[in-house]
Legacy VTK file of the C-alpha trace (Angstrom):
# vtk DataFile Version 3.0
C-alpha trace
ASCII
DATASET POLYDATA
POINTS 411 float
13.361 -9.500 20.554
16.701 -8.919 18.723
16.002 -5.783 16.854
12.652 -3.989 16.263
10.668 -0.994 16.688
8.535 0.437 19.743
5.585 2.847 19.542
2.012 3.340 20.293
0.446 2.468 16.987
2.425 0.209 14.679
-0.371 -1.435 12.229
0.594 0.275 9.334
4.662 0.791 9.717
6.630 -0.293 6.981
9.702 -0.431 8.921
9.987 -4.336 9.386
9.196 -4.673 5.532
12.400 -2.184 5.113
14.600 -3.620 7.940
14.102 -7.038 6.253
15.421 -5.822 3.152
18.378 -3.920 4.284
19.961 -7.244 5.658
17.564 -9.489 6.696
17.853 -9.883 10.635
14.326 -10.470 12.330
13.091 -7.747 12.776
9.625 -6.840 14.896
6.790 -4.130 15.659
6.235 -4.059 19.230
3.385 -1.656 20.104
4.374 -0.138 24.089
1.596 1.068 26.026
2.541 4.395 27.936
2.201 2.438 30.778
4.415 -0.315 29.722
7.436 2.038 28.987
9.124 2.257 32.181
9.220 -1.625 32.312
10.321 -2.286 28.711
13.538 0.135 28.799
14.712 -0.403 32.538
15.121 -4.019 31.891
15.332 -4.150 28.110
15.646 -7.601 26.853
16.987 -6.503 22.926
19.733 -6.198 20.955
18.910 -2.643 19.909
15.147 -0.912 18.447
13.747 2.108 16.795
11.437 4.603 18.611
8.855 6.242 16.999
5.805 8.379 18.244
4.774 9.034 20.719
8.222 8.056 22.716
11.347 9.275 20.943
11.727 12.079 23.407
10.368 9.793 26.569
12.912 7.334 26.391
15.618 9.898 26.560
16.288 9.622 30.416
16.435 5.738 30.055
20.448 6.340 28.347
23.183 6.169 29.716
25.060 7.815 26.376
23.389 10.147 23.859
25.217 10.879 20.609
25.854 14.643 19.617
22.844 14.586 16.933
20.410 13.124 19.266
21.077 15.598 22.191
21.046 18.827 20.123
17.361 17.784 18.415
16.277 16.713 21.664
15.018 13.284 20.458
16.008 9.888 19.731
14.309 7.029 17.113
17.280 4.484 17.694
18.914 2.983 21.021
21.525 0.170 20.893
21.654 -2.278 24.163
25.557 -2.455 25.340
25.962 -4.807 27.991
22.775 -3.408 29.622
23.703 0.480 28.844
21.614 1.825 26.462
23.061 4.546 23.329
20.598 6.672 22.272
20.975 8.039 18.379
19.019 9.885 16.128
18.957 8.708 12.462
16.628 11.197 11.464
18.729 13.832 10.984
20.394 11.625 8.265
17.186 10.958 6.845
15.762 14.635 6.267
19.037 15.466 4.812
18.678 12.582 2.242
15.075 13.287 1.442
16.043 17.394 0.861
19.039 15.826 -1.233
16.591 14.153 -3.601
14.494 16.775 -4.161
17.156 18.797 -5.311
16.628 21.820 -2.950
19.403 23.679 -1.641
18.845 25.416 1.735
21.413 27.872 1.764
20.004 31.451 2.085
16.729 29.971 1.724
13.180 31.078 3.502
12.271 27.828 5.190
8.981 27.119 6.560
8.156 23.842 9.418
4.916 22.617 10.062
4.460 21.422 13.420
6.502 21.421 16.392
7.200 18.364 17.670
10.149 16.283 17.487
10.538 16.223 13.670
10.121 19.867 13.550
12.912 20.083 15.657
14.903 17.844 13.271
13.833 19.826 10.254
15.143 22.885 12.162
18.538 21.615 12.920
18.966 20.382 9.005
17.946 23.861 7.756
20.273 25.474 10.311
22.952 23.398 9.240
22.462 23.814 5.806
22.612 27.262 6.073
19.134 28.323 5.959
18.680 32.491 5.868
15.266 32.210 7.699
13.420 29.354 9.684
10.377 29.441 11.175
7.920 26.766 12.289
3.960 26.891 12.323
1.836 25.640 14.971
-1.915 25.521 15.401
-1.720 26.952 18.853
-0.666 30.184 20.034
3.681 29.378 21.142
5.876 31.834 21.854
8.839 29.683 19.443
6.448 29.654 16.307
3.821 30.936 13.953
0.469 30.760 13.578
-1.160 29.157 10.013
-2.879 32.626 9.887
0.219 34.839 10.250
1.681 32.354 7.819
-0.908 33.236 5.125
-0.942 36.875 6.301
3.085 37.583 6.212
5.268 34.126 5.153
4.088 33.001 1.454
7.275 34.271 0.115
8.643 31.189 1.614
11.215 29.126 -0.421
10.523 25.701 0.892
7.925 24.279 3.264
8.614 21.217 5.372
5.764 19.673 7.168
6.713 17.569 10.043
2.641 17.121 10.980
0.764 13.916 10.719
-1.980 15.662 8.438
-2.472 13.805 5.171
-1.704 10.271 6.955
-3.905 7.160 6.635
-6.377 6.635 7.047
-6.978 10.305 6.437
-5.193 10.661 3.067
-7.578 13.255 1.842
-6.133 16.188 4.246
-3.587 18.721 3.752
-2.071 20.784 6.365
-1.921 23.943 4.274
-2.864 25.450 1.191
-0.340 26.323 -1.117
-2.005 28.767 -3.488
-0.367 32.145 -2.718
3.226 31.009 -1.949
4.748 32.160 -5.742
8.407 31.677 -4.116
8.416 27.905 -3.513
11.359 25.831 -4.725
10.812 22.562 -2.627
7.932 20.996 -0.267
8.691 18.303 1.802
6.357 16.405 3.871
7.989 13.676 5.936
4.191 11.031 5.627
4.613 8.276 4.186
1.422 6.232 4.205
0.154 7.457 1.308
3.092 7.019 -0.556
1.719 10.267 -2.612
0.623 12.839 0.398
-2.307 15.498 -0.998
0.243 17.969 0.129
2.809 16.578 -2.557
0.347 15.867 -5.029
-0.783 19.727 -5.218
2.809 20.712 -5.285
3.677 18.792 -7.725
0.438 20.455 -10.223
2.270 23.651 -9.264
5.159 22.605 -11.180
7.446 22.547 -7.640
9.612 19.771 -6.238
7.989 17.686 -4.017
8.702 14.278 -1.831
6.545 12.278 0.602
8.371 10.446 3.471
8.866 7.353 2.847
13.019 7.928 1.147
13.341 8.979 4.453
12.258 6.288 6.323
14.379 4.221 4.165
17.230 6.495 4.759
16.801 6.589 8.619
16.324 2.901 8.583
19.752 2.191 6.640
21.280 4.359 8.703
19.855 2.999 11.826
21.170 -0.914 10.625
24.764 0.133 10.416
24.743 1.948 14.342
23.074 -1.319 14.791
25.426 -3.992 13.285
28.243 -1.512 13.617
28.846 -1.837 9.786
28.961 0.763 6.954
26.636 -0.340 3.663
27.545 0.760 0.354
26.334 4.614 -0.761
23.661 3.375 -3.401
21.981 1.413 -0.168
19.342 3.575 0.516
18.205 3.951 -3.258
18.067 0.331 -3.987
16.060 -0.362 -0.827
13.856 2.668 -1.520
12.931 1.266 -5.058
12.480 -1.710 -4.028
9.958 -0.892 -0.748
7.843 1.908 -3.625
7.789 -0.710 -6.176
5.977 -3.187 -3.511
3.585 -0.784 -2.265
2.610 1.106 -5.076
-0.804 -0.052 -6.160
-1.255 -1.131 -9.843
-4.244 0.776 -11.019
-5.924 -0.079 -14.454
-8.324 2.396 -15.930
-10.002 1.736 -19.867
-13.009 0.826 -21.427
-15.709 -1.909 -20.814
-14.980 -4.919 -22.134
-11.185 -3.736 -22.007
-10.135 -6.859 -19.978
-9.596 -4.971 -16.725
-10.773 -7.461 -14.250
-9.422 -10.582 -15.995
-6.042 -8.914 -16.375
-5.804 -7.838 -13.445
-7.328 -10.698 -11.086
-4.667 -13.006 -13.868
-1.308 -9.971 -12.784
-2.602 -10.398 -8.824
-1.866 -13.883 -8.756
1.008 -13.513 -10.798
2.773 -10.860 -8.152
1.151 -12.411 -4.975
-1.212 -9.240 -4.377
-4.465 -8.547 -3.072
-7.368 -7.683 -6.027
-9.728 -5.449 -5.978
-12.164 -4.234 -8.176
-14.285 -1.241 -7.716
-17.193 -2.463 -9.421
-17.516 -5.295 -6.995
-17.200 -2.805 -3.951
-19.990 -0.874 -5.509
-22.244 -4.063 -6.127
-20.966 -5.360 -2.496
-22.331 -2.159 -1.080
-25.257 -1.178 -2.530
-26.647 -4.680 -2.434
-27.751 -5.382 -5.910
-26.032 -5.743 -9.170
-25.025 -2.591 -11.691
-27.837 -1.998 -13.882
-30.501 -2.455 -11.187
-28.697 0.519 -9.521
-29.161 2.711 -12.899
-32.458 1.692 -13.113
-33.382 2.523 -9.632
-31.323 5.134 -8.162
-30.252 6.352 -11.917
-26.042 7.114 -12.843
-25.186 10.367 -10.389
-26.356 7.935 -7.337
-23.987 4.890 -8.893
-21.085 7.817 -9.513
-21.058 8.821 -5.763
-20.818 4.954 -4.794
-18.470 4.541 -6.817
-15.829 7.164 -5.739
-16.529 5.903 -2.085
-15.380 2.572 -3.782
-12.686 4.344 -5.450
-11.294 6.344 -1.470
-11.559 2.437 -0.161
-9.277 1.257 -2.528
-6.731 3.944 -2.398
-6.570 3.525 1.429
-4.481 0.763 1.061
-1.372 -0.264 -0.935
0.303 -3.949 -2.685
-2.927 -3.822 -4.319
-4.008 -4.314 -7.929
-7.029 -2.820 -8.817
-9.377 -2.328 -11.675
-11.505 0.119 -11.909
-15.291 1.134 -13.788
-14.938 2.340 -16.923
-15.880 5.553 -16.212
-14.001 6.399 -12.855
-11.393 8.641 -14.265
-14.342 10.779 -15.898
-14.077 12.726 -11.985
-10.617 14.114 -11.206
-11.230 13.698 -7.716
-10.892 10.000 -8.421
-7.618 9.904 -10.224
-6.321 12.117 -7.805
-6.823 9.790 -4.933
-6.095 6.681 -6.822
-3.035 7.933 -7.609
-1.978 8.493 -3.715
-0.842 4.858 -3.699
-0.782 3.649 -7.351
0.326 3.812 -10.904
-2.567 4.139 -13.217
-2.386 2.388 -16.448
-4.912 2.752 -19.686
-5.590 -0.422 -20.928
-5.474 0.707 -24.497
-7.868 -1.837 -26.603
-8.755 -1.181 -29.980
-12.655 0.117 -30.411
-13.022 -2.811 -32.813
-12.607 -5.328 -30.238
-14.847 -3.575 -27.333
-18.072 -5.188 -27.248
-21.316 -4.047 -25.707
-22.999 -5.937 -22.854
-25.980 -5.772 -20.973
-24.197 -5.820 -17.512
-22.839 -2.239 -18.251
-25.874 0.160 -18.855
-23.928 3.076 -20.516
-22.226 1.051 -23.396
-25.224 -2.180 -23.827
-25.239 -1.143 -27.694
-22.300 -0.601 -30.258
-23.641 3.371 -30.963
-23.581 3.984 -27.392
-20.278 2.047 -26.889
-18.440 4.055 -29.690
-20.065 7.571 -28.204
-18.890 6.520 -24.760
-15.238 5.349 -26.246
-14.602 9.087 -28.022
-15.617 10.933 -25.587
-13.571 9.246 -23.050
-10.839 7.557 -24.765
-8.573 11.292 -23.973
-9.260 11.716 -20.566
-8.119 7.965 -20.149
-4.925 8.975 -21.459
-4.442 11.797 -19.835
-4.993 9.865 -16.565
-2.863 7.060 -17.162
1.128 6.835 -15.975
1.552 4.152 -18.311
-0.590 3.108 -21.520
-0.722 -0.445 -21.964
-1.760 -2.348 -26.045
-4.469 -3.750 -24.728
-5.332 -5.753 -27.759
-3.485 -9.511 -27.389
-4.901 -11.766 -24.430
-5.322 -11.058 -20.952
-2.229 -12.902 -20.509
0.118 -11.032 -22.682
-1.044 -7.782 -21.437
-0.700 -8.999 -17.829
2.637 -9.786 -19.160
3.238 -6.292 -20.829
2.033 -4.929 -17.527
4.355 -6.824 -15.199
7.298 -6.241 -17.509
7.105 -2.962 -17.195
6.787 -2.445 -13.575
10.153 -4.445 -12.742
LINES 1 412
411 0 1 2 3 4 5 6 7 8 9 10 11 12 13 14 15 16 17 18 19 20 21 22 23 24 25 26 27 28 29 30 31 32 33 34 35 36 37 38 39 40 41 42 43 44 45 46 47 48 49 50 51 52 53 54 55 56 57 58 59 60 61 62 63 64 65 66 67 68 69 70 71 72 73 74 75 76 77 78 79 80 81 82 83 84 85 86 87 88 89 90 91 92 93 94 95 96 97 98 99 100 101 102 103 104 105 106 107 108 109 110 111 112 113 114 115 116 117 118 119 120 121 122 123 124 125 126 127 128 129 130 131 132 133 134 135 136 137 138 139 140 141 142 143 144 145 146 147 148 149 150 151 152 153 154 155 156 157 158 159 160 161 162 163 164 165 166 167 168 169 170 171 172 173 174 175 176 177 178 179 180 181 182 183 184 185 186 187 188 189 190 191 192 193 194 195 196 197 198 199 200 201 202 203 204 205 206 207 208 209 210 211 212 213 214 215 216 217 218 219 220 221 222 223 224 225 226 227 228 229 230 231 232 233 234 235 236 237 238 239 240 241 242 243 244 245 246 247 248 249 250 251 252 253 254 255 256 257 258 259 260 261 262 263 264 265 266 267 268 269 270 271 272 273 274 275 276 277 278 279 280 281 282 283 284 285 286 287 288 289 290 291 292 293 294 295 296 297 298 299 300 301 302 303 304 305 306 307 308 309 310 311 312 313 314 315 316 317 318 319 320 321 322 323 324 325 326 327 328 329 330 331 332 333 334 335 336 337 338 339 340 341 342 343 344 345 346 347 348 349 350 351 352 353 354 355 356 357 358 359 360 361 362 363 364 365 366 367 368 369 370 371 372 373 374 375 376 377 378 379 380 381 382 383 384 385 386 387 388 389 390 391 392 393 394 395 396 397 398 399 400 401 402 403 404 405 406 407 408 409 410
């Protein structure tokens, strides 16, 4: 290969979607057995690669040069092939300093916490050193002599000013974790958390209903990755680089999420805005019908609502596994916060906001098969939509124009 990436597991890396936007050189995911490393990097046949876990501190003795950056962290995630000689860099660095940028939090004199201590910790470190941190210290789940256990961190450290966590809690497919609670820590100005599948960590989500700044990974990846492309090419790309490619990267992989009513056109609309932007549709109701085996009233009628509600959110954690989606949900999925929370991991929710008058009752939805029950179900819900939603959408032309009004205002 020309230019890719090496690591252990690569099915869900974004970084050939990225590369490919950045300039467009072929770019590939080539997973390395541990086994297999020796033989890829003593004779490597590429241009030059990213290295990502488990091997950016492995590949370190394969160099015959190490930039400054690189050596002081201790690891490297990009090596160039000179004539045979390989350069080992760290882009990284770059790219933590660019996602700490965007949050807006300054380190200097600051309290900083590190989850974890591998490689990115060390990275993490070396920023907050250099930006002139007062305090550093990084947590670890085992006893270490160079860090802190999550228990002393609860017992001594929650007047901490920032928290970075460099773990791989909160990834997919476990998007439901957090490494760390974060009632108790009054002081916080920033959290970072360098995951980026789910675009929306659980970690970022709860700082964010604290009112604190908060960023998942993935402007970081972008901003490693645009760095990376220039040591590559040898080039230098225009400042706003990284932001275009980051918009354009979220914009593909956040999910489009439509919440409303029955009969609000969810399904058409959004099977109709799937085609339209070349994504994948799902529907929740259809998981729940594909897993329980029958259709939706039969369910009510035998198992009764609280048994359809729990096979429902499982429908609802499927869907927000995964991201390019569109995806309409039940009507009554964003009645448990739990759902909205992890729909909103990897999407943009929008209310599809139809007028009561043109809601109809059918039999195929047990809970609104009359016009009284449909009107009771529409004010006591019709709030908690909105309050759910990112975006309300007039829901009351065609499914066309709304997929339209949709669309538009996603670009």
């Amino acid at each position: 290969m020309n230019y890719g990436c090496i690591g252990e597991r690569l099915g869900h890396s974004f970084s050939k979607e990225i590369h490919n936007l950045i300039y467009g050189y072929e770019y590939e995911l080539c997973e390395v057995r541990r086994e297999e490393l020796d033989a890829f990097m003593t004779k490597p046949n590429f241009c030059a690669i990213n290295v990502t876990i488990p091997y950016k501190e492995a590949v370190i003795p394969y160099m015959h040069c190490i930039d400054e950056s690189a050596s002081s962290i201790g690891a490297i995630n990009t090596v160039v092939n000179r004539d045979g000689r390989l350069y080992g860099y760290n882009t990284d660095f770059y790219g933590m300093q660019m996602l700490i940028e965007r949050v807006g939090v300054d380190l200097l004199d600051k309290k900083v916490v590190i989850l974890g201590t591998g490689g990115t910790s060390r990275t993490a470190m070396a920023v907050a050193r250099g930006a002139g941190a007062r305090e550093i210290l990084r947590v670890s789940r085992a006893e270490r002599a160079d860090a802190i256990s999550y228990s002393e961190l609860y017992a001594s450290h929650t007047d901490a000013d920032v928290i970075i966590n460099t773990t791989p809690v909160g990834t997919f497919p476990n998007i439901s974790h957090t490494p760390i609670r974060l009632d108790g820590f009054g002081k916080l100005k920033g959290v970072i958390d360098v995951v980026y599948n789910p675009l929306r960590t659980e970690l970022i989500s709860r700082a964010r209903e604290l009112n604190v700044p908060a960023e998942s990974g993935l402007y970081m990846l972008v901003a490693q990755a645009v760095r990376a492309s220039e040591i590559f090419l040898d080039k230098k790309y225009p400042d706003a680089k990284v932001d275009e490619v980051y918009e354009k990267v979220f914009k593909s992989k956040e999910n489009i999420v439509l919440i409303g009513m029955p009969s609000s056109g969810k399904s058409t609309v959004g099977a109709l805005l799937a085609e339209r932007l070349g994504r994948r549709f799902v529907d929740t109701d259809i998981l729940v019908r594909e897993r329980a085996g029958m259709e939706i009233p039969e369910i009510f009628e035998r198992y009764g609502e609280a048994h359809f509600r729990e096979l429902e959110a499982e429908a609802v954690k499927e869907a927000s596994l995964h991201t390019s989606l569109v995806v309409a949900t039940g009507g009554g999925v964003p009645m448990r916060p739990e759902n909205v929370r992890a729909l909103k991991q990897n999407g943009r929710i929008f209310f599809l906001d139809r007028p009561l008058e043109n809601l109809l009752p059918t039999s195929d939805r047990p809970l609104t098969s009359t016009k009284d029950s449909l009107v009771k179900i529409y004010n006591q819900r019709y709030g908690i939509y909105q309050s759910a939603a990112d975006t309300v959408i007039d829901a009351s032309g065609d499914a066309e124009s709304v997929a339209l009004r949709i669309e538009g205002s996603i670009k």
